[in-house]
N, C-alpha and C positions, 0 to 999 in steps of 0.2 A: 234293717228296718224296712218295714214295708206301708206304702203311703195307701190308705183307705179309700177310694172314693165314697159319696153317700150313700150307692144303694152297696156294697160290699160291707158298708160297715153296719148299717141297718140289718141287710139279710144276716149277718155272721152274731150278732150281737140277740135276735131273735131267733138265730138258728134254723133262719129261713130255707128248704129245700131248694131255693132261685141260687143260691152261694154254689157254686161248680165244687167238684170233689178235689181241684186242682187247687182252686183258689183258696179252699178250706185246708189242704195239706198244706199249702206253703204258710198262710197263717199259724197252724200250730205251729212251723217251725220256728216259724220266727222267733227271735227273743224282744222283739219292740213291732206294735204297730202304731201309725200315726193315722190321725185326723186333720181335717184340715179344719179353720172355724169355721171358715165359711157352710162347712155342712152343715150344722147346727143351722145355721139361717133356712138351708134347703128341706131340712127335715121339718122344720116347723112353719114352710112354707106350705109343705105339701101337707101337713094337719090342718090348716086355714083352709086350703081347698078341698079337704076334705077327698085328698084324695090315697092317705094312710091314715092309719087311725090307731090309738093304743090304750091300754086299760088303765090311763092315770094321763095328768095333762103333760101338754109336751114336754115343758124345760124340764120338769121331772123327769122325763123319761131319760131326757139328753143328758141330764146330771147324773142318773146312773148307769147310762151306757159310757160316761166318759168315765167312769170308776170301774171299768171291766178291769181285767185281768192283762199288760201290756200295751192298753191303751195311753198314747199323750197327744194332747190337743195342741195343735202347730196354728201360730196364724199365717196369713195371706200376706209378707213382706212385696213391699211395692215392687221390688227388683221382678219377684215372682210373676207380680200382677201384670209389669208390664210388658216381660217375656209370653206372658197369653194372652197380651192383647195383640203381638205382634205374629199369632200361627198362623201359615198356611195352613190348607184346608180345615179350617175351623167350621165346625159342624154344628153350631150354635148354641149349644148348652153352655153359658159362663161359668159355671162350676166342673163341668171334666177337661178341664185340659193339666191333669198332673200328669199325664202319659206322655207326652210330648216336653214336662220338665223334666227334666234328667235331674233331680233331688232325691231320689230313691226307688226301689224296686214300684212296680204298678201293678195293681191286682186288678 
């Protein structure tokens, strides 16, 4: 399994040329990718600011990129939450720190 952050699963799910060739082989291979929910909140933050944008409104978009092909949506269990509140060198974004959980491969 391979845990998604938002812009990897954004970029992969649009098919965005920003998705690395690396990060897009290890994808295919995968047999499961995961979401986290909290992205959904970030994705449909960043539509408020206006600062992505998509040809239908958001939760629509997010209800059909969460019906991709290997996708499952994971929530934010507190154990999770409170291991990333506890990182060093935390570099301020509250949403990327699945790379420092050790819960699954990180893209």
């Amino acid at each position: 399994m391979i845990l998604l952050d938002t812009h990897a699963w954004l970029w992969y799910v649009t098919e965005s040329p920003k998705l690395s060739q690396a990060a897009l082989q290890a994808i295919q291979q995968t047999e499961q990718l995961a979401v986290l929910s909290v992205s959904c909140w970030e994705i449909a933050m960043q539509v408020e600011k206006k600062r992505i944008g998509f040809d239908r409104n958001v939760e629509e978009w997010i209800t059909l990129a969460l019906q991709q092909p290997k996708i499952m949506l994971l929530s934010l269990d507190p154990k999770a939450a409170v291991l990333a509140a506890r990182l060093s060198d935390f570099h301020g974004d509250p949403i990327d720190f699945g790379s420092d959980i050790k819960m699954c491969d990180i893209i």
